[in-house]
C-alpha positions as CSV (number, residue, x, y, z in Angstrom):
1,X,-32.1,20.6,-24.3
2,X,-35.1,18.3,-24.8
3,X,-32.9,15.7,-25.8
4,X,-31.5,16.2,-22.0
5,X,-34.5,15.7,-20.2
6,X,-35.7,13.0,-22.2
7,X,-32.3,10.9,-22.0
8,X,-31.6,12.0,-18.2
9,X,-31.5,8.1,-17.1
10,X,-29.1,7.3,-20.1
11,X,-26.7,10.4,-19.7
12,X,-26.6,9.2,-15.5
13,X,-26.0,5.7,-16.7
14,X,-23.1,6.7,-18.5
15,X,-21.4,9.3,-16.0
16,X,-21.6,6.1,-13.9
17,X,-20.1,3.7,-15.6
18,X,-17.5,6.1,-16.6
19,X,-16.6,6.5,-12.9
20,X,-16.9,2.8,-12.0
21,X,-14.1,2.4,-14.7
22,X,-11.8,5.1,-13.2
23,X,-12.6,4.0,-9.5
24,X,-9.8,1.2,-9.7
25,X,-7.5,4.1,-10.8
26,X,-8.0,6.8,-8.4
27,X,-8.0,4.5,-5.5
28,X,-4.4,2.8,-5.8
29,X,-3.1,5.9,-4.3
30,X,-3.3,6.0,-0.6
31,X,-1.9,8.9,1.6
32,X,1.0,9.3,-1.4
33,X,1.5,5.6,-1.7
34,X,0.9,3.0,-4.4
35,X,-1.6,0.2,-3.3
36,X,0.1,-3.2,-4.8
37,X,-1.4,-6.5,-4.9
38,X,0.3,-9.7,-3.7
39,X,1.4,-10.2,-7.0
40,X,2.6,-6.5,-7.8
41,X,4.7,-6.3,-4.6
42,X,6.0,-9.9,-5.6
43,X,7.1,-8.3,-8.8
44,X,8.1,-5.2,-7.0
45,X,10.5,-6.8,-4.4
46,X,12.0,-8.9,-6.9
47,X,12.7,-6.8,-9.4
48,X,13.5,-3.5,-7.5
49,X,14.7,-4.6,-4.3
50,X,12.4,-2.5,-2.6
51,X,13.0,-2.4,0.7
52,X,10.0,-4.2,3.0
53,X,8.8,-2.3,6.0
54,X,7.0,-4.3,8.5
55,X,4.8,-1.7,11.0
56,X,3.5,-4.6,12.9
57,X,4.9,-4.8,16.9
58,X,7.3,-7.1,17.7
59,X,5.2,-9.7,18.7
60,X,3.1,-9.6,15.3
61,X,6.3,-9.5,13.8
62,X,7.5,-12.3,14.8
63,X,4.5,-14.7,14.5
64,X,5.8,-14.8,10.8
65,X,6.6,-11.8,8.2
66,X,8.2,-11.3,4.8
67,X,11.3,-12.4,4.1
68,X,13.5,-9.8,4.4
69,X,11.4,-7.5,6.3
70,X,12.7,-5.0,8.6
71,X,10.6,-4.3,11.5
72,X,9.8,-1.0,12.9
73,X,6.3,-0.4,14.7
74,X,4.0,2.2,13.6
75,X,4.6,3.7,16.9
76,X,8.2,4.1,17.2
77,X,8.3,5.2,13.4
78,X,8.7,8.4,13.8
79,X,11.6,8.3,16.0
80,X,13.0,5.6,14.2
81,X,12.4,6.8,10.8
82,X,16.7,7.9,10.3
83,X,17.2,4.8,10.5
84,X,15.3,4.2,7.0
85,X,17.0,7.7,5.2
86,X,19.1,5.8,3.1
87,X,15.7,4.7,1.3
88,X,14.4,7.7,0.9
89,X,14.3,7.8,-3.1
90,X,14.1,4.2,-3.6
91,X,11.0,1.5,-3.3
92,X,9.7,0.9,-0.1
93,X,7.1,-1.2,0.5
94,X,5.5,-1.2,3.8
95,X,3.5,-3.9,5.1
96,X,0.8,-4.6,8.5
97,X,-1.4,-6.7,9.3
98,X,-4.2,-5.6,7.0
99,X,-3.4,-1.9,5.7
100,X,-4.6,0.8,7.5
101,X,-1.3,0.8,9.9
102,X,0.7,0.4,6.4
103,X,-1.2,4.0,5.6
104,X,-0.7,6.1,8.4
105,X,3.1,4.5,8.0
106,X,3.3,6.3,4.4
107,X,1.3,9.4,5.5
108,X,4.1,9.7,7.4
109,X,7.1,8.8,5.5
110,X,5.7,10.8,2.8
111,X,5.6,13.9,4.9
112,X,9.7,13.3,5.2
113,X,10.0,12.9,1.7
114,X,10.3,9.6,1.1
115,X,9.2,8.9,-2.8
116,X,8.7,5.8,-3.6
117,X,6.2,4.6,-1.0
118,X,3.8,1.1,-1.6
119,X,1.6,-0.3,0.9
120,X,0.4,-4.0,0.6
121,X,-3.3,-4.4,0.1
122,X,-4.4,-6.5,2.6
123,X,-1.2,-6.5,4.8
124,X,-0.4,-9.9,5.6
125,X,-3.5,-11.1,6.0
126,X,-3.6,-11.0,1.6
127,X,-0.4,-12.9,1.6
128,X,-1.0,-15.5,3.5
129,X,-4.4,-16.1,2.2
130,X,-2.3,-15.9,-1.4
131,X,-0.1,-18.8,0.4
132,X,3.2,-17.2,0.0
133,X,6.0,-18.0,2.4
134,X,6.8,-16.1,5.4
135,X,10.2,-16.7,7.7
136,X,10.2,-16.5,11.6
């Protein structure tokens, strides 16, 4: 016990540190979804074929997007969302403009049991700041 009290700065130091090294972990999950870099949805789309769902409205949409991407707006989703059941146990990774549309997306795709759910972090502000191509 006296070696507790005496070592109480140490013994907080290293509960810290050891949650500063899981932090990275635990937060790639949002709402049920993986968080991917640039490069990991790069990987991702190439190597899966995941399908790319843009959330953006049509206008943002078509200011430039990913190649590939099909667009349905966070607000129609819902209604829309049949139109996406033939994903349902394969990769999907939806994109916005800078992720927080791209989460409530996979909030709720994941409450229709969709599996395979990744969000872009950063949206499509990170890619083109990473300078990779988009199509109009």
């Amino acid at each position: 016990m006296d070696f507790l009290k005496q070592n109480v700065l140490l013994i907080g130091l290293a509960i810290g540190s050891g949650l500063a090294l899981l932090w990275p972990m635990l937060n790639r999950s949002s709402a049920g979804a993986t968080v991917l870099s640039v490069t990991e949805a790069v990987v991702l789309m190439n190597r899966k074929s995941a399908l790319v769902l843009d959330v953006r409205e049509a206008d943002e949409f078509a200011q430039g997007h990913l190649q590939g991407a099909r667009n349905i707006p966070l607000s129609q989703l819902d209604a829309r969302s049949k139109e996406l059941e033939k994903f349902r146990d394969k990769p999907v990774l939806i994109v916005c403009q800078r992720g927080s549309r791209a989460s409530k997306a996979s909030r709720l795709l994941k409450a229709q049991n969709f599996s395979a759910l990744n969000v872009l972090k950063g949206g499509m502000q990170a890619w083109q700041e990473a300078n990779m191509p988009t199509a109009k």
